[in-house]
C-alpha positions as CSV (number, residue, x, y, z in Angstrom):
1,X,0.0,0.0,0.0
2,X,1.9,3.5,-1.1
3,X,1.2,6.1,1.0
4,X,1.0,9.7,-0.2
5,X,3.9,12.2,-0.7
6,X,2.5,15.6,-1.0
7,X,0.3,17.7,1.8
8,X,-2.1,20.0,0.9
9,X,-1.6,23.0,3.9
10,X,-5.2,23.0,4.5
11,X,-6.1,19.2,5.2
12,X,-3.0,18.4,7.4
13,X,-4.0,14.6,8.6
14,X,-5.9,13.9,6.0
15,X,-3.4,14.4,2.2
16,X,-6.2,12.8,0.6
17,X,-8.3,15.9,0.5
18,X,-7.7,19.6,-0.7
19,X,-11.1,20.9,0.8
20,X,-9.5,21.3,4.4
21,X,-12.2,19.3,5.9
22,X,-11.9,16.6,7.7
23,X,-14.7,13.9,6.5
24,X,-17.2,13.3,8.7
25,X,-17.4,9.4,8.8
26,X,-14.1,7.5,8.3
27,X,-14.2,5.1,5.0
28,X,-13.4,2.1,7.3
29,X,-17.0,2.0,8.8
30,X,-17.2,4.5,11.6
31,X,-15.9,4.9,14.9
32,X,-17.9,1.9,16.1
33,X,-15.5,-0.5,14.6
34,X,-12.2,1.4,15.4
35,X,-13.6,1.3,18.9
36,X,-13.3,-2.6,18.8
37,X,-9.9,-2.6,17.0
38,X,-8.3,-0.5,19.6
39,X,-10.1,-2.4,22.6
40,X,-9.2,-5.7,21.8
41,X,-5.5,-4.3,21.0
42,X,-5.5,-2.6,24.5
43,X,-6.7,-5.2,26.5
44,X,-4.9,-8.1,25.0
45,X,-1.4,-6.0,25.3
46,X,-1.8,-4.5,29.1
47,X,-2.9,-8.6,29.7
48,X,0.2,-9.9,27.9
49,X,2.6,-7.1,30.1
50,X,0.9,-8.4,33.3
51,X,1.0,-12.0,32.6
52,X,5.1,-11.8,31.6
53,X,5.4,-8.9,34.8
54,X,3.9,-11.1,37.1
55,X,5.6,-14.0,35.9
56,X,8.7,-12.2,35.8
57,X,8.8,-11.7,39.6
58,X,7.3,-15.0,40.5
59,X,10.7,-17.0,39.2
60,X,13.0,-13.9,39.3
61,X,12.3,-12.5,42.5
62,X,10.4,-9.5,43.4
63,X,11.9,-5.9,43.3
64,X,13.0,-3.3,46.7
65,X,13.5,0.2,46.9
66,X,12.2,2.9,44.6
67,X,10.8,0.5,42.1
68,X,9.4,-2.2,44.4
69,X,6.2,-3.3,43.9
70,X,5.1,-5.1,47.0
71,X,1.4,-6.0,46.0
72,X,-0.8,-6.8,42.7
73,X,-2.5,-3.2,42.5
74,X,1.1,-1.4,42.6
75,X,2.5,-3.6,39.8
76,X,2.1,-0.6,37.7
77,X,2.7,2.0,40.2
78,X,6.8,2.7,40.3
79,X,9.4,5.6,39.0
80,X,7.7,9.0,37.9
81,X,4.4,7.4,39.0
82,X,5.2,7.5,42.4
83,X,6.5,11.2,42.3
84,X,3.1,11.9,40.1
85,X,0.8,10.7,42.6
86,X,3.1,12.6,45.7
87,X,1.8,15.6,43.8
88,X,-1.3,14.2,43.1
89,X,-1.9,13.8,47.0
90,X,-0.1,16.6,48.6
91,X,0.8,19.2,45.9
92,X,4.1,20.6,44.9
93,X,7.1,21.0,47.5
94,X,11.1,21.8,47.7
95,X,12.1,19.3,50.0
96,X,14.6,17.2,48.4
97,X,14.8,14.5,50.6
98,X,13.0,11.8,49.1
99,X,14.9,8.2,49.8
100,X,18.1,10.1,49.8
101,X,17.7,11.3,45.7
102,X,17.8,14.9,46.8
103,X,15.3,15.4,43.6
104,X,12.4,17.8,44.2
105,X,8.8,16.9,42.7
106,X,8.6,20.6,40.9
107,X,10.1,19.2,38.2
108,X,6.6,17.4,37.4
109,X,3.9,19.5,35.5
110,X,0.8,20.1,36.3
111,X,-2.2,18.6,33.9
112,X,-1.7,14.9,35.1
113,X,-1.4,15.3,38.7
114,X,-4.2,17.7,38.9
115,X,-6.4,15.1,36.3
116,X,-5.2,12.2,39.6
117,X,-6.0,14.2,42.3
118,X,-10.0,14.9,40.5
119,X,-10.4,11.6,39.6
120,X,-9.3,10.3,42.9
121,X,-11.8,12.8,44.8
122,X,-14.4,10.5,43.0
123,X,-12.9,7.1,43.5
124,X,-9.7,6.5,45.3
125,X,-6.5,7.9,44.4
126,X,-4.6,4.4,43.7
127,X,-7.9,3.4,42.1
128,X,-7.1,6.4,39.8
129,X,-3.6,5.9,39.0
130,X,-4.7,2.1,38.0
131,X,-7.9,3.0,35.6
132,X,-6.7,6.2,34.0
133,X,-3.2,5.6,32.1
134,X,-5.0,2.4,30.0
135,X,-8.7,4.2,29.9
136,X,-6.7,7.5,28.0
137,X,-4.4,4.8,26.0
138,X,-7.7,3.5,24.8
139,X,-9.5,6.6,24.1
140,X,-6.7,8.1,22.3
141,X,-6.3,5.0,20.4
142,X,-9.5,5.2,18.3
143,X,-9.0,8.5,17.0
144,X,-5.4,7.4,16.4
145,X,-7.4,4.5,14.6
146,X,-9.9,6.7,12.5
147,X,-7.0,9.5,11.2
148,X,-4.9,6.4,10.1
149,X,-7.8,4.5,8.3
150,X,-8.5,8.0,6.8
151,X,-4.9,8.7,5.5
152,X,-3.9,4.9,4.4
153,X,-6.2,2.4,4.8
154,X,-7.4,0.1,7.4
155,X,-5.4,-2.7,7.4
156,X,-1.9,0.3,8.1
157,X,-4.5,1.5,10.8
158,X,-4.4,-1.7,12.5
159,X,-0.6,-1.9,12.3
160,X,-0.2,1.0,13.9
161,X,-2.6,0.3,16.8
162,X,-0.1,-2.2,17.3
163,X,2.9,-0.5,16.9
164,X,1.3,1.5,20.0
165,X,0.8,-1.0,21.6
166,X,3.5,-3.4,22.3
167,X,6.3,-0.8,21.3
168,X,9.2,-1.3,23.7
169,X,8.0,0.4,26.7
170,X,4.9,0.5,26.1
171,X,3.7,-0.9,29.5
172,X,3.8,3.3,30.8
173,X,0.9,3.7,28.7
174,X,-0.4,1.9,31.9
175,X,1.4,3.4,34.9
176,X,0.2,6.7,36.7
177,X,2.5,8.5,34.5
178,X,2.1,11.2,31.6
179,X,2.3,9.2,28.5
180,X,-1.3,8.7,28.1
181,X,-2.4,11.8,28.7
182,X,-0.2,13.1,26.4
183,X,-0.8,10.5,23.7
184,X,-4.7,11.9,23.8
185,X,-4.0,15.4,23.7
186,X,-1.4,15.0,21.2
187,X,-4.1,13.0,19.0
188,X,-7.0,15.8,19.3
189,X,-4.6,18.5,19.1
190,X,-3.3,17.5,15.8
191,X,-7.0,15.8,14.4
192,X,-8.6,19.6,15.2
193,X,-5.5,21.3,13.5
194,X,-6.1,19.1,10.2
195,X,-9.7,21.1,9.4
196,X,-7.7,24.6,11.0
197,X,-10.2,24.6,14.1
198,X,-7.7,26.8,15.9
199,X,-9.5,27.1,19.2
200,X,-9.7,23.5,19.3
201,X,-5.9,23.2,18.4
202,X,-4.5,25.5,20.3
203,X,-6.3,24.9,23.6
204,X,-4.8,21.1,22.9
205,X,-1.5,22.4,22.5
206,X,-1.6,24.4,25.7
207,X,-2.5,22.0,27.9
208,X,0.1,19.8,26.2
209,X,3.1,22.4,27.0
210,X,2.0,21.7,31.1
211,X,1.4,17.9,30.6
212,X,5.2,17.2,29.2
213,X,8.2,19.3,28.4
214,X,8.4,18.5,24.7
215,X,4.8,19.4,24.9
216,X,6.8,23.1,23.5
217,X,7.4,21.1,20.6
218,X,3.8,20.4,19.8
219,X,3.1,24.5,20.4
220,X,5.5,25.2,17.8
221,X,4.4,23.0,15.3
222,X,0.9,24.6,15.3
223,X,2.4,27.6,14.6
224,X,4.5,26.4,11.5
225,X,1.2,25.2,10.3
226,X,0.2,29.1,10.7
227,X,2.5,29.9,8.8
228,X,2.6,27.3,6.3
229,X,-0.9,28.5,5.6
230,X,0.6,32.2,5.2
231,X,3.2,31.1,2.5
232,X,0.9,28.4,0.6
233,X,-2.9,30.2,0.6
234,X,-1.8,34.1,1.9
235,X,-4.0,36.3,3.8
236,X,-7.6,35.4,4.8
237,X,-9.8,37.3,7.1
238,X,-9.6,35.4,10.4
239,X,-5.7,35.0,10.0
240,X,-5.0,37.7,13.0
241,X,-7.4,36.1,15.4
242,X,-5.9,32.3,14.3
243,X,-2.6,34.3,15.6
244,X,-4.0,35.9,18.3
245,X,-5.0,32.3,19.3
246,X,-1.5,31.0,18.7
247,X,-0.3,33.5,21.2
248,X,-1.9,32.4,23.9
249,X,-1.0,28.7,24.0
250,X,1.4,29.8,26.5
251,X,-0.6,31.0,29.0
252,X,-1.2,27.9,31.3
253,X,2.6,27.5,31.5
254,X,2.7,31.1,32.5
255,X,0.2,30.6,35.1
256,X,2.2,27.6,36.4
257,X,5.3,29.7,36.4
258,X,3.3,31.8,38.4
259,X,2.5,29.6,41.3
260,X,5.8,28.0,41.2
261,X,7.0,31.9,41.7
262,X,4.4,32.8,44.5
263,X,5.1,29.6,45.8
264,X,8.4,29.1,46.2
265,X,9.9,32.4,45.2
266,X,11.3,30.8,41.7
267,X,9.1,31.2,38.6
268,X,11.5,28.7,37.0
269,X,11.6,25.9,39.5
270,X,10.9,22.7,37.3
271,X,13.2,24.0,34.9
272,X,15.4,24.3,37.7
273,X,14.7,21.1,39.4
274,X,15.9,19.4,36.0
275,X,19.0,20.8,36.3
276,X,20.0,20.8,40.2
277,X,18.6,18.2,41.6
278,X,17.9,15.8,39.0
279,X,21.7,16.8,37.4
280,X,20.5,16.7,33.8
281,X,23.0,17.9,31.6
282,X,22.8,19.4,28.4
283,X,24.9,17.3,25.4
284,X,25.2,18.1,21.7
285,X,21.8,17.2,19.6
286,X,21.1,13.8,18.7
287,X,23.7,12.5,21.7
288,X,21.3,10.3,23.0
289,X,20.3,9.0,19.7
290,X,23.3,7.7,18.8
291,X,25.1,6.9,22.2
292,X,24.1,3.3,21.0
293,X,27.5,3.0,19.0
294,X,29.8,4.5,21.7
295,X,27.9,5.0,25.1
296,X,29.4,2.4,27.9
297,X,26.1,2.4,29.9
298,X,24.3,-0.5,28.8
299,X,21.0,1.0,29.7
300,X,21.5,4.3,27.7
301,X,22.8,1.9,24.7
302,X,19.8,-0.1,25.0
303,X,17.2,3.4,25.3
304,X,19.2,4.5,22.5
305,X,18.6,1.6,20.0
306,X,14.8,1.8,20.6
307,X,14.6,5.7,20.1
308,X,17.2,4.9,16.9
309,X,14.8,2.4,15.3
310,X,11.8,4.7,15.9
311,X,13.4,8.0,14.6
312,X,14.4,5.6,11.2
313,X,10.9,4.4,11.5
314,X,9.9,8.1,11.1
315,X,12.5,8.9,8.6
316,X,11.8,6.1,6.7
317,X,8.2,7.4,5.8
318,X,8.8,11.3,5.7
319,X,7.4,11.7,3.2
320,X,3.8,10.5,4.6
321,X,3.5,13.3,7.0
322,X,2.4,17.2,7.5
323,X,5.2,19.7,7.9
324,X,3.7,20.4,11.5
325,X,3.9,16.5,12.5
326,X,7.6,16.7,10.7
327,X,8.2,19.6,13.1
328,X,6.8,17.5,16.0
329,X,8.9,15.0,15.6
330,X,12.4,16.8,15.1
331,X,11.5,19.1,18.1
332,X,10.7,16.3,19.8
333,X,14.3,14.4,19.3
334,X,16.2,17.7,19.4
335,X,15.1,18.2,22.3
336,X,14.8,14.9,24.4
337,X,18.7,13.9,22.8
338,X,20.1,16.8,24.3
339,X,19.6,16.2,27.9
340,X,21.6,13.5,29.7
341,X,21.5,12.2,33.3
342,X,23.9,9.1,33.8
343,X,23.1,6.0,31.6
344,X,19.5,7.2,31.8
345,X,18.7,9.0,28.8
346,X,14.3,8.5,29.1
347,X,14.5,9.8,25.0
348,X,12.2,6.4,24.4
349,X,9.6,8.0,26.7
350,X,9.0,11.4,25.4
351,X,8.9,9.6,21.6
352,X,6.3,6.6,22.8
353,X,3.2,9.1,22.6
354,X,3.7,10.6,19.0
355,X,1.8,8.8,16.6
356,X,3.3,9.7,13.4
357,X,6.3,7.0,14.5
358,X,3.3,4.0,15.1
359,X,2.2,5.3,11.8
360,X,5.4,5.0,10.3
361,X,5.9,1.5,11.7
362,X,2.4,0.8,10.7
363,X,3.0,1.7,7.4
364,X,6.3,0.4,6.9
365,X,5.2,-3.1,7.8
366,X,2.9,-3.5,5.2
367,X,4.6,-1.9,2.3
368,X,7.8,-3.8,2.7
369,X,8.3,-7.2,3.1
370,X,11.9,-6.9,5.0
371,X,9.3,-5.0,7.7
372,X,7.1,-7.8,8.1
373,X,9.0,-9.0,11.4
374,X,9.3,-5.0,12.3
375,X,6.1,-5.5,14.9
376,X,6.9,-8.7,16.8
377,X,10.5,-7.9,17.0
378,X,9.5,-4.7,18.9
379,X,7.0,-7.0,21.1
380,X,9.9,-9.3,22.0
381,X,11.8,-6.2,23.0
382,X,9.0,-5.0,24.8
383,X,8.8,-8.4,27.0
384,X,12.0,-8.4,27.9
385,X,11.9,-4.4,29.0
386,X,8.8,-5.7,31.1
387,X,10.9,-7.9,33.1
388,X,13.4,-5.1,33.9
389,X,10.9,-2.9,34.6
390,X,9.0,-6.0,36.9
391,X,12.5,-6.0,38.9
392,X,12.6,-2.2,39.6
393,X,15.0,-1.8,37.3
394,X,16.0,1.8,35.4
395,X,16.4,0.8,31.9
396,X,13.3,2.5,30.8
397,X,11.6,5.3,32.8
């Protein structure tokens, strides 16, 4: 199945069509079927990851310390999650004695602990932190489902499910952390920018820039796709109040910089907490990306491959894609290669939640018969990273 090569500005997700507008039922049969797709893809992949977790600590051992998961409803609950649902349960401090790590929790934004700490008011917080991450995987994923159908065809659309799926690390999409959230936002953000609803788009985008850091990537690229629209179709009458729009996708991050300054006197403390207390360094672009070749850490090599194989994924299938979603994606990597803590280099999370790569991967599986192992070699890779990641091991969080 060839995919298309040239983007009209005004139909962004959807290169098929030069009217702008995204079509109002998807050729594949509605969002009824998509639904079932993405369910039965869900649920069979968060059942596999328990199964080989579980199974994992019953003959390996079980894991201590920061990672430990001491019974079944904390399987999931380890790393970031933990700080997440700190925050989630007693808001934002400075200490920086947390098991002797002397990080600080500012360094977590806002959207997901705020989205924890609601939904826990209803149910419990744990409860919460257990439903959530798989309930937004599987909402995400049927939009995710429908845009692909749209674009390619169905068949590339299931691929790509998969791809989401059982893509090495893919078992976050079920711990209290972001990469959920961000995978839904990131999904409507861009599926409302394809027919230029700006509002719609920009309000995505703003709650994206307080959900994750690279969430600045997804800010910019609506505003390349401003002015892509400038250079390809020129001046139109609501062009200032599209900008206007733009402008203000900021403003949450503004407001948190805000609290963070009336709160602790430093209106750049999770930018600060990075640095200090979590002693990320900057590196020269692309560092992580290729630390696979020369890196002695065998968990940075081993982050390094997977973010490797989905950049070449991406790469691979350029030519698919919007210039916004191209923008995304090189932000995206620019930004998350650059930044290097130890052998922990986390580039595989911040690239997990953009869907153009599972496209790609989608895509590239069934046009190219060299591909066709593409999928289950990333499930086998995702397996073993589930042991590690049953032990309380770092290798991906």
């Amino acid at each position: 199945m060839s995919t298309a090569g040239t983007v009209s500005p005004r139909n962004g997700l959807e290169p098929g069509s030069d009217e702008g507008v995204v079509p109002t039922r998807p050729r594949l049969g509605g969002y009824g079927r998509s639904a079932a797709i993405c369910s039965a893809a869900v649920l069979a992949s968060r059942l596999a990851l328990f199964i080989v977790g579980q199974f994992a600590q019953r003959f390996v051992g079980s894991p201590t310390g920061l990672g430990a998961a001491q019974n079944l409803p904390d399987f999931w609950i380890r790393f970031d999650g933990i700080w997440y649902m700190q925050v989630a349960r007693a808001g934002y401090s400075l200490s920086t004695d947390y098991l002797g790590s002397g990080a600080s929790d500012v360094a977590f934004f806002p959207v997901w602990p705020l989205l924890l700490r609601y939904a826990g008011d209803l149910i419990s917080l744990r409860a919460a932190a257990l439903i959530l991450p798989s309930g937004l995987l599987l909402i995400g994923s049927v939009p995710f489902h429908v845009i692909t159908s749209r674009r390619l065809d169905e068949k590339i659309a299931n691929l790509s499910v998969l791809s989401l799926c059982f893509f090495p690390g893919s078992f976050v999409f079920s711990a209290p952390m972001t990469e959920s959230l961000f995978f839904l936002l990131l999904v409507a953000t861009f599926y409302y920018l394809a027919s230029r609803r700006w509002l719609a788009a920009c309000v995505g985008a703003s709650l994206l820039t307080v959900t994750r850091v690279n969430g600045a990537a997804a800010a910019c690229a609506v505003g390349v796709a401003w002015l892509h629209d400038r250079i390809s179709i020129g001046r139109t009458s609501t062009m200032w109040r599209e900008l206007l729009l733009i402008t203000l996708i900021p403003l949450p991050m503004c407001l948190f910089m805000g609290f963070m300054y009336g709160r602790f006197g430093d209106a750049f403390a999770a930018f600060n907490a990075h640095r200090y207390f979590w002693a990320n360094q900057p590196v020269w672009p692309f560092h992580n990306l290729l630390y696979v070749f020369y890196g002695p850490d065998l968990r940075g090599r081993l982050q390094s491959g997977v973010s490797l194989i989905a950049a070449a994924a991406f790469i691979l299938q350029w030519r698919s894609f919007t210039i916004e979603e191209i923008v995304l994606v090189v932000l995206t990597l620019l930004m998350t290669t650059s930044t290097y803590v130890g052998g922990l280099l986390s580039t595989p999370r911040y690239l997990l939640p953009l869907y153009p790569i599972h496209m790609a991967v989608g895509s590239l599986t069934d046009r190219y018969q060299w591909a066709a192992v593409l999928i289950p070699s990333l499930c086998l890779i995702n397996g073993l990273l589930m042991v590690f990641w049953s032990q309380g091991a770092t290798f991906f969080i």
